[in-house]
C-alpha atoms as one frame of an Amber mdcrd trajectory, in Angstrom:
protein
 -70.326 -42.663   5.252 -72.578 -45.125   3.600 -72.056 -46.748   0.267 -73.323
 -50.575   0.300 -75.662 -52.205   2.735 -78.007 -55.499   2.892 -81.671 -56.393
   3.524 -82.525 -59.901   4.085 -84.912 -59.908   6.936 -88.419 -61.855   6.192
 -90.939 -59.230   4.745 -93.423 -60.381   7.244 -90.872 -58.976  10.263 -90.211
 -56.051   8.176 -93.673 -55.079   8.096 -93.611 -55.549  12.391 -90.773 -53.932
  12.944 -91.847 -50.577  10.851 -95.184 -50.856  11.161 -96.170 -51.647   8.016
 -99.918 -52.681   7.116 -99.043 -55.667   5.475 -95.508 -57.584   4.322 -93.787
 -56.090   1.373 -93.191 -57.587  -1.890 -88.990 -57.541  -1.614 -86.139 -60.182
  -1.716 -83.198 -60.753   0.210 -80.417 -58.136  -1.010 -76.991 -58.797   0.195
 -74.858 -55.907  -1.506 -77.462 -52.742  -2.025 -75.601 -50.209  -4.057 -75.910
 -46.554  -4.959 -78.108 -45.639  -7.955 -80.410 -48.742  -7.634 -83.942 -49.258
  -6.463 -83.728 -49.590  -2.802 -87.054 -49.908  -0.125 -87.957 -46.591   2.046
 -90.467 -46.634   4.504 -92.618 -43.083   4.385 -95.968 -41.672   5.431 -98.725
 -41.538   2.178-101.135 -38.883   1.930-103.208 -40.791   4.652-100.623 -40.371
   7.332-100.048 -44.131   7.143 -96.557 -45.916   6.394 -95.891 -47.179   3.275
 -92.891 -49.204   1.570 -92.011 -47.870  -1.526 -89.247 -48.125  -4.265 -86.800
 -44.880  -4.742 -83.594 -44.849  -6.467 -80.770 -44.634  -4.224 -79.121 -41.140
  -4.733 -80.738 -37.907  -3.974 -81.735 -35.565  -6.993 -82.911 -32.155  -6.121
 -86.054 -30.894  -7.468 -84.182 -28.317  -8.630 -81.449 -30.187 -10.776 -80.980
 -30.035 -13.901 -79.417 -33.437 -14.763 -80.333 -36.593 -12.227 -76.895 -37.956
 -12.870 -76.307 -35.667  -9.661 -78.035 -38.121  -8.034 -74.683 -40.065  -7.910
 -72.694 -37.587  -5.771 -75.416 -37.440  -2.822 -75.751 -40.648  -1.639 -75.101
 -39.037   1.480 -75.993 -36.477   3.551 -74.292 -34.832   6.685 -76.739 -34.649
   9.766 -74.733 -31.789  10.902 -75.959 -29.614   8.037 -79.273 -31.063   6.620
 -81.079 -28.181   7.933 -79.005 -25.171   6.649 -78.045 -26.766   3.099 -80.321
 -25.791   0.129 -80.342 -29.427  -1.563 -82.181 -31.360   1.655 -83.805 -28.625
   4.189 -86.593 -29.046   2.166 -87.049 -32.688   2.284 -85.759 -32.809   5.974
 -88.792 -30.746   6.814 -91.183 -32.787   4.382 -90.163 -35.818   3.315 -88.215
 -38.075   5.419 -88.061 -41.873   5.393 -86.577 -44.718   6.767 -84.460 -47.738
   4.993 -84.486 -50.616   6.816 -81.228 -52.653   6.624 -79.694 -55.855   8.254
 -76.598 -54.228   7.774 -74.014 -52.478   6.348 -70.326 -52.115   5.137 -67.677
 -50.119   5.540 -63.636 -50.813   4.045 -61.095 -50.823   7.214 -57.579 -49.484
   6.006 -54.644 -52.137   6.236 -50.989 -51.438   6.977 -49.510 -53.126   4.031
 -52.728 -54.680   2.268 -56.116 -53.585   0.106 -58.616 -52.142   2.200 -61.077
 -55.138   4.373 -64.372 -54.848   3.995 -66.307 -55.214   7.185 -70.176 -55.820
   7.569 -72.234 -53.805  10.720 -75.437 -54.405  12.273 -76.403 -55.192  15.102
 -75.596 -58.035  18.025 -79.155 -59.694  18.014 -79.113 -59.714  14.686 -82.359
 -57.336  14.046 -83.303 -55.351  11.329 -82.713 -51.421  12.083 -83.710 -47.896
  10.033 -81.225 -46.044   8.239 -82.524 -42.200   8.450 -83.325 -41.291   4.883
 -84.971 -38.171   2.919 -86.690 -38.710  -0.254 -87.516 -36.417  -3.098 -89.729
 -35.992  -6.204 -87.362 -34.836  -9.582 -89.461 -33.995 -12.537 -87.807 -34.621
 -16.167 -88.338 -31.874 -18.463 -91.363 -34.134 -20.086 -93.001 -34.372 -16.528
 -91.830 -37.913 -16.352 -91.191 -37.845 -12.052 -87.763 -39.819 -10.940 -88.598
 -40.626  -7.062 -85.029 -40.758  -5.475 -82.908 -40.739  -1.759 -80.238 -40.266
   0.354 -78.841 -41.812   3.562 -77.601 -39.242   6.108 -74.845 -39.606   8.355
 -73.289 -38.637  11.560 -70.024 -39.466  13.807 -69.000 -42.536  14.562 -69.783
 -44.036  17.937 -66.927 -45.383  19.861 -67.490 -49.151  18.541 -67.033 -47.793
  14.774 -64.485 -45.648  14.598 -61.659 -47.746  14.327 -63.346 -48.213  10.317
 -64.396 -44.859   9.717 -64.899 -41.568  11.551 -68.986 -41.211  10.122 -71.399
 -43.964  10.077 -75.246 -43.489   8.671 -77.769 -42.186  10.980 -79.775 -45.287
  12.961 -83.440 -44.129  13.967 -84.188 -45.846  17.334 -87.280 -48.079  16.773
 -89.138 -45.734  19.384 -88.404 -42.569  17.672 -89.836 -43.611  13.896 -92.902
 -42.060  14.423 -91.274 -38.940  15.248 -88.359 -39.191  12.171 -91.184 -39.582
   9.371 -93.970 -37.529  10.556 -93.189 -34.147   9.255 -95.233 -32.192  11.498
 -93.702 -33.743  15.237 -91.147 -31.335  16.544 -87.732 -31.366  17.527 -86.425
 -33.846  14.689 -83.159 -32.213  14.508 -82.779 -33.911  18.124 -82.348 -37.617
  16.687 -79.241 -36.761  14.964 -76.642 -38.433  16.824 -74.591 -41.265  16.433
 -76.611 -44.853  17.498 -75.316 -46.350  21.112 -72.394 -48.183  20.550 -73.134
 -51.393  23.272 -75.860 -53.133  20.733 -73.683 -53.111  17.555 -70.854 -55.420
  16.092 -69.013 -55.866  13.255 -67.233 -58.765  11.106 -64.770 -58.866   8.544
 -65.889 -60.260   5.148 -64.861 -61.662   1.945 -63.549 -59.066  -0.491 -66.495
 -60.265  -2.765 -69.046 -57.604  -1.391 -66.672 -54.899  -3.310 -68.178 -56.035
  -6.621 -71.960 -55.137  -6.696 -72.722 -58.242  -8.946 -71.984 -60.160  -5.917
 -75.122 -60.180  -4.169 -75.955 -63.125  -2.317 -75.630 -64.670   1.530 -71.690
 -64.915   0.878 -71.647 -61.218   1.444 -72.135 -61.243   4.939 -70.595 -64.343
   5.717 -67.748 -64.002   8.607 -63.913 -64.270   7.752 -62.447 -67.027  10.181
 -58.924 -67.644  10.695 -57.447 -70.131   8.110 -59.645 -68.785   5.262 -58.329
 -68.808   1.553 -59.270 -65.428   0.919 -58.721 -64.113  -2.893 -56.763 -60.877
  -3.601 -59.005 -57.871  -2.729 -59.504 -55.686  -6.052 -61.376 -52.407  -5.866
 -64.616 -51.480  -4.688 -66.163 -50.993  -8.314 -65.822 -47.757  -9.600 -69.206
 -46.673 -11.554 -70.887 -47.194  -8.046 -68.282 -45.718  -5.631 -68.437 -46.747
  -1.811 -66.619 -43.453  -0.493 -67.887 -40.207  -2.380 -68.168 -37.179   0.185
 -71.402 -36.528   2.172 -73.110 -33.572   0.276 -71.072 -31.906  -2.370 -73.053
 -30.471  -3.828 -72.983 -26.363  -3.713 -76.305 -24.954  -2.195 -78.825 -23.638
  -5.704 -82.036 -21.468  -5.010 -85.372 -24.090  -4.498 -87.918 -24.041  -7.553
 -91.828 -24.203  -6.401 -92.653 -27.084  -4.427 -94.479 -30.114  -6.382 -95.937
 -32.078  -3.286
């Protein structure tokens, strides 16, 4: 599962780390939320990467309605190939989102769920493994939109939650967004557990118009923390990982 993660890296070492021909024009995010503008990182027509703006939430081609788009945030890597909504864009159009982190909500015995931000121990900026589709409005007006996949939680995360979002090594990019290497099916697996950590943090991040550095600060000891209300509701953290029922493809647009 993947509902909320953060970007805050310095465009200049995103554009290193992914490749990129030259830094992108982004800010720091701290609390990136379902059905907003979020970066991907894709091959253009040229074959070369490109960062681009997608909406976060996959709509189909086929779809009649993009408000779908809020019920497929996610996408199981154990069945990306076989289901009707993404085989298409696994085979043609995947991406990468970089992130700094992420969150996931660890139950409590006897208190409101504690939000928890992941990354990684040195601190670097890593690739969520996305796919990204064209939707076409009945007026031809295109909607560009994506969706995170996921896979089973390494050993260091599953004490918060039994799936965690598909990490693309650094050394296996080329191969995740170039649509004609072989054997992508291979990279889904959950990331090593020995280079990742995790924190617990202020009950802030559960409203997404809290987006700044305070999000990813570390809960110490001794901290007046305020009672935790829920993660907001129109932009839901835990929705399930593809439910949407498998609908015949319409003619490809690109």
């Amino acid at each position: 599962m993947c509902g909320r993660y953060e970007l805050h890296t310095h465009p200049a070492a995103i554009a290193l780390a992914f490749g990129l021909a030259y830094p992108p024009e982004i800010r720091p995010r701290y609390n990136i939320a379902p059905m907003q503008q979020v970066p991907v990182v894709r091959l253009n027509a040229a074959g070369e990467r490109e960062l681009v703006q997608v909406r976060w939430g996959f709509v189909p081609r086929w779809a009649k309605d993009p408000s779908i788009g809020v019920k497929m945030i996610n996408a199981r890597g154990e069945t990306v190939v076989t289901k009707a909504s993404f085989q298409t864009a696994f085979r043609r159009h995947r991406c990468l989102l970089p992130a700094d982190g992420f969150y996931e909500w660890q139950a409590q015995a006897k208190s409101p769920k504690q939000p928890m931000r992941v990354g990684m121990n040195d601190g670097s900026v890593f690739g969520l493994a996305g796919l990204y589709e064209r939707w076409l409005s009945p007026e031809g007006e295109p909607l560009d939109t994506c969706t995170i996949l996921t896979t089973e939680a390494n050993a260091q995360l599953k004490p918060l939650h039994d799936r965690m979002p598909l990490i693309v090594p650094p050394e296996a990019y080329e191969q995740w967004l170039d649509p004609s290497a072989p054997d992508a099916e291979s990279l889904i697996a959950p990331f090593s557990a020995q280079p990742m950590t995790y924190w617990p943090v202020s009950t802030r991040v559960n409203s997404v118009k809290n987006d700044d550095a305070d999000c990813i600060e570390p809960l110490t000891a001794g901290d007046d923390e305020p009672p935790a209300g829920p993660v907001q509701a129109e932009l839901p953290v835990e929705v399930p990982d593809d439910e949407t029922p498998d609908t015949p493809k319409q003619t490809q647009l690109f």
